[in-house]
N, C-alpha and C positions, 0 to 999 in steps of 0.2 A: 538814491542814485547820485545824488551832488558828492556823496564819499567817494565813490567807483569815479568819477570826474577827478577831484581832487586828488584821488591816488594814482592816477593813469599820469595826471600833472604832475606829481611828484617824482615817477619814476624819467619819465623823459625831462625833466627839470626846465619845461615851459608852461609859460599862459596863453603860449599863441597856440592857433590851430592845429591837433595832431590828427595828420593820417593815419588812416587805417593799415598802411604797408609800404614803406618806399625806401627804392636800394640805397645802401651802402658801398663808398668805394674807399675804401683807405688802404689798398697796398699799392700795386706794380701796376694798376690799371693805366694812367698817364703816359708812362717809361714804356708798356710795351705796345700802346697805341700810338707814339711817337714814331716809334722802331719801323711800328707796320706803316703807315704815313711814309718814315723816309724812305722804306722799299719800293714804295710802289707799287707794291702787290697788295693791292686795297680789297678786291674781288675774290671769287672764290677759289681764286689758287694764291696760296701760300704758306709758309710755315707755321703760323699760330693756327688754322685751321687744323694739320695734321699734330701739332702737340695737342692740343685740346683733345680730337679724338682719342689719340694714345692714353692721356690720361684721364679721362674719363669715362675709358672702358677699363682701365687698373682699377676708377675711384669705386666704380659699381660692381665689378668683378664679372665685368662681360668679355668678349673674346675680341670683338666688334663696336665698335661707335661711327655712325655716320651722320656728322652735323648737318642740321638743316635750318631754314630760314625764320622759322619758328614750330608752335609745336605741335600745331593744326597738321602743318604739310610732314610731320614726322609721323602721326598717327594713320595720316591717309598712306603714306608710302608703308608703314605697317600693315595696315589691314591690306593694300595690293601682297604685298609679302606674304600676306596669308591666303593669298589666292581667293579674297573676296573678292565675287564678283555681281555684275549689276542683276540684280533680282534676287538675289542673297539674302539672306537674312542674319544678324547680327545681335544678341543679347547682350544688355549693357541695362545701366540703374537710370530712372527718371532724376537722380538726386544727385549731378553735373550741370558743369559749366557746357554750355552748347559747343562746343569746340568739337566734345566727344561725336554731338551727333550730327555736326556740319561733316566730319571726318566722313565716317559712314554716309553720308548722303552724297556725298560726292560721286562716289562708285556709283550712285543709282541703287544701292543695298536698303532694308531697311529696318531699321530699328524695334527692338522687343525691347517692353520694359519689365523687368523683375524686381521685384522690392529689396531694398538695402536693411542692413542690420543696424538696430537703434544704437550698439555700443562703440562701432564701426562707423558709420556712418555710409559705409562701402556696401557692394553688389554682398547680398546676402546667398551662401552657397544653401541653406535650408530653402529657399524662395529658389532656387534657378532650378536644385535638383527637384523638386516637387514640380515647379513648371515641365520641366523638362518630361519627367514618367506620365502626365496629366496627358499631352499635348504631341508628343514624339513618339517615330519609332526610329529606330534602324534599319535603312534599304542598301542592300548593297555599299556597304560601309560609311554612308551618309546618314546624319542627322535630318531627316524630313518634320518638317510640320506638318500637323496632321490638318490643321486645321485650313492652310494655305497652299497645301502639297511644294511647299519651297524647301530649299534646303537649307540649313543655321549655321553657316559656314564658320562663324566667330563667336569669340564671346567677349567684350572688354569693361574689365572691370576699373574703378578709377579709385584710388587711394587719397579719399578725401581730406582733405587739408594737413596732407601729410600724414593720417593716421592709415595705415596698410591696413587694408581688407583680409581676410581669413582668404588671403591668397593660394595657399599649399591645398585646403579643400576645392576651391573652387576649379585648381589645376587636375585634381581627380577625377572630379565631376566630369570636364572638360575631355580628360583622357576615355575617361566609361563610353561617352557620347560620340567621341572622332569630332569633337570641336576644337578650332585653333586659340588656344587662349594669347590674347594682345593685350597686354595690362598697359594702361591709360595711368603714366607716371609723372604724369607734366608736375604734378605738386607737391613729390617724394621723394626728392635728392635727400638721401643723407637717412631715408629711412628703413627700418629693418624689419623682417616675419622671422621671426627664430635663428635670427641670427643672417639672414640671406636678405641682399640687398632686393626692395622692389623694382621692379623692370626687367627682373631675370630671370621670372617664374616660367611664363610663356614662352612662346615661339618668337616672339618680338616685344620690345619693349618703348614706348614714347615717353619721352621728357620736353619738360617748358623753360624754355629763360626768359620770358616774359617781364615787361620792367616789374612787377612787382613779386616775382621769383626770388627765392633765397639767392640765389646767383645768377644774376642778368648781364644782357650785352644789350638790354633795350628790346632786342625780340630774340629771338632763335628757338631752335630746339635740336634735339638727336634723336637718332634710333639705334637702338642694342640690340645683340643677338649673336648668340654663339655660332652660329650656323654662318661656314665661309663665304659659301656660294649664295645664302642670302645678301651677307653683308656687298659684295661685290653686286649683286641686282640693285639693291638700294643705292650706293653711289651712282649706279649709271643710269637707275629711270631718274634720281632727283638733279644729275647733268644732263638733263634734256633728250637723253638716251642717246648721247655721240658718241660713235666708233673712235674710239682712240687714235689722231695721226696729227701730225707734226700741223699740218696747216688746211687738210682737206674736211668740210662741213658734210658728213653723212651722218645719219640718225637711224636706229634701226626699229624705233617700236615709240608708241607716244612717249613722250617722256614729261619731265617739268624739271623748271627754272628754280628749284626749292635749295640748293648748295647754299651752305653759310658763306657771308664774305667774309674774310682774314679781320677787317676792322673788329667785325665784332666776336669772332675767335679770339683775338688778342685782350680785349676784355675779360672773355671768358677765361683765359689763363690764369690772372691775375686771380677773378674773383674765386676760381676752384684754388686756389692757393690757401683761401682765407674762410674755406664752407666750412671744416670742421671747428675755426672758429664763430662762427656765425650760428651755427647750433648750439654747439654749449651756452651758449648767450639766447636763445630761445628758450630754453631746455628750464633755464636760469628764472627768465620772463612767466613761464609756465608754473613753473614752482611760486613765483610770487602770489599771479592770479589765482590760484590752487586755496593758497594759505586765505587770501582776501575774503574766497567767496565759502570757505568753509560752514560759517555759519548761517548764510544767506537760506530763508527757506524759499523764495521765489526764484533766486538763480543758482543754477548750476555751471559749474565750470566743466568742461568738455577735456579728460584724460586720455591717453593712450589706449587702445586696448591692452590686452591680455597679449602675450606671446609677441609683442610690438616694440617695437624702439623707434619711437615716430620723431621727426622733425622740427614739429609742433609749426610750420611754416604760419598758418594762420589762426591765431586763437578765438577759440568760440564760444561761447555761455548758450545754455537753453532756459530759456523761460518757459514758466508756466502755461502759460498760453497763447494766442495771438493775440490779442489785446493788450496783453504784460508786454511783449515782442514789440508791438508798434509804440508805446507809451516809453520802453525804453530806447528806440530808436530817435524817436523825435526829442528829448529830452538830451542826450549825449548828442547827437550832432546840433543840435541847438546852443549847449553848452563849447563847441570847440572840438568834440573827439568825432573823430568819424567811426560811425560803426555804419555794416550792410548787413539785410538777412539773408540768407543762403540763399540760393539759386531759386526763381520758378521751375516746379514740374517741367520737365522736356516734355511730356505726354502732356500736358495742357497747355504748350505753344500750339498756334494753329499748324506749322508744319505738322506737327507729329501728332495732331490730336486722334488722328486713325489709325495710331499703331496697337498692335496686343499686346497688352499690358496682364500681369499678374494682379492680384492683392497687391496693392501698392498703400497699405495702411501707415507702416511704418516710415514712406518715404512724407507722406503726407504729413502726419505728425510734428517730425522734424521741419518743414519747409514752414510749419506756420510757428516754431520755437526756438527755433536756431540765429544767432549774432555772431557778426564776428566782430573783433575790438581790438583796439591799437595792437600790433603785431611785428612793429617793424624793430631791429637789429637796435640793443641800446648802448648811446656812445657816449 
């Protein structure tokens, strides 16, 4: 392991402590937080907010972008968009960052876990569709659980560290059912299923600029979707749901305070200026670790799938086991590198320890082998 140390040192060309992931600002970021500063339109009305939209509904090839405050409150206004409602129920992977199922919980919905694919690392569409004929029928154009007599109003898959999920199946699956698919994109800017950007499969789509995002403003997020008269609900539940007038405060339906401010839209201009360089530089990063771990028989370096054009946002190795997993964890960050293991099980948080859960073999596997390691933009 002190080689994997040494070379992680070599490429970021320090002896000091290397993070695990932390942005990069080297273009227009400065110049056009300046700009937005000497406007005065700090908040959530300004011009860097509607450039940002505009172009990062061209960058993903949506119709629609509507920025939000991060990407928690961009997924909950998703799953409303999808007409989730409280006592719902919602199919998503135990093998996420909780944010997926803080989202979901909010509505009072609640969460099914189905097993992800080892190659993927994403909601496996062999696990949902099996769950789904086990456990489901069709009533009156609804997805009912048989088991709960609810109805499974969603499904949201998450595109784990940037590698897309066998998104295009799980969209059929989704169709055969009368399920709303909300792909969970917070970590896949800039990643591709056969050529088709993720976020654009479903009905709705959530992304992250979270500080340690391929592209951040420190928080934010957006939601996509082609669908007009979606896009027009999501700006005005995430404006608090205010009737449009000149100076008079009415509200027409709960709403939330979830609008990006211009501050950090103007960031966000800057750094979508500079994503398709920030990837090839991942892309680059990935190819290194690839060649490194070639030989290794205890670690694996974690690829793209098949039919994918991933990101590579955060880079992963699988070890042998847990024991190899913890032994290489305490060793690299002991050394200076920070590495973390992937996520605890969401079904084995005490919130969701009562949810129904699938075979969750395959998520298990991963959670006790999975690393991620240095990943951040190299300059």
């Amino acid at each position: 392991m002190q080689n994997l140390v040494n070379f992680i040192q070599n490429i970021y060309n320090t002896k000091e402590f290397i993070p695990l992931h932390e942005p990069r600002f080297l273009g227009n970021e400065k110049k056009y937080l300046n700009d937005c500063i000497d406007s005065t339109f700090v908040s959530s009305v300004g011009k860097y907010v509607d450039i940002f939209e505009e172009k990062f509904a061209s960058y993903v090839g949506a119709r629609f972008a509507i920025a939000t405050v991060n990407g928690t409150s961009a997924l909950h206004i998703a799953l409303l968009l999808a007409d989730v409602k409280a006592d719902n129920e919602v199919i998503t992977q135990p093998l996420t960052f909780v944010a997926t199922c803080n989202a979901i919980s909010y509505i009072d919905a609640k969460p099914i876990f189905v097993d992800v694919d080892l190659n993927t690392l994403g909601l496996s569409p062999t696990s949902l569709e099996n769950f789904l004929d086990i456990n489901c029928k069709i009533i009156d154009n609804k997805c009912i659980n048989k088991t709960t007599n609810k109805t499974i109003k969603a499904c949201v898959p998450m595109h784990t560290f940037g590698h897309p999920c066998k998104i295009e199946d799980i969209k059929n699956i989704c169709d055969k059912w009368n399920i709303a698919l909300v792909e969970d994109s917070a970590e896949s800017l800039g990643s591709y299923y056969k050529g088709k950007h993720t976020g654009t499969f479903g009905k709705v789509g959530a992304f992250s600029f979270n500080g340690n995002k391929i592209i951040t403003s420190g928080g934010g997020g957006v939601i996509v979707t082609d669908d007009e008269l979606l896009a027009k609900k999501a700006k005005h539940l995430t404006t608090t749901a205010k009737v449009p007038h000149p100076y008079e405060y009415k509200h027409d339906s709960i709403g939330y305070n979830y609008r990006m401010p211009n501050l950090n839209a103007s960031l966000l201009v800057a750094q979508l200026e500079q994503v398709d360089n920030f990837i090839k530089n991942k892309k680059e990063l990935a190819k290194k670790y690839q060649d490194f771990f070639t030989n290794s028989k205890d670690i694996n370096f974690i690829e793209e799938p098949k039919d994918s054009d991933s990101n590579y946002w955060l880079q992963a190795v699988l070890l042998k086991n847990k024991k190899k997993r913890d032994e290489f964890l305490e060793f690299t960050n002991k050394n200076g590198i920070m590495t973390r293991p992937i996520w605890a099980l969401m079904n084995e948080l005490e919130m969701f320890k009562n949810a129904q859960c699938s075979d969750l073999s395959n998520s298990k596997y991963l959670e006790e082998r999975v690393v991620n390691i240095s990943s951040s933009v190299v300059i």
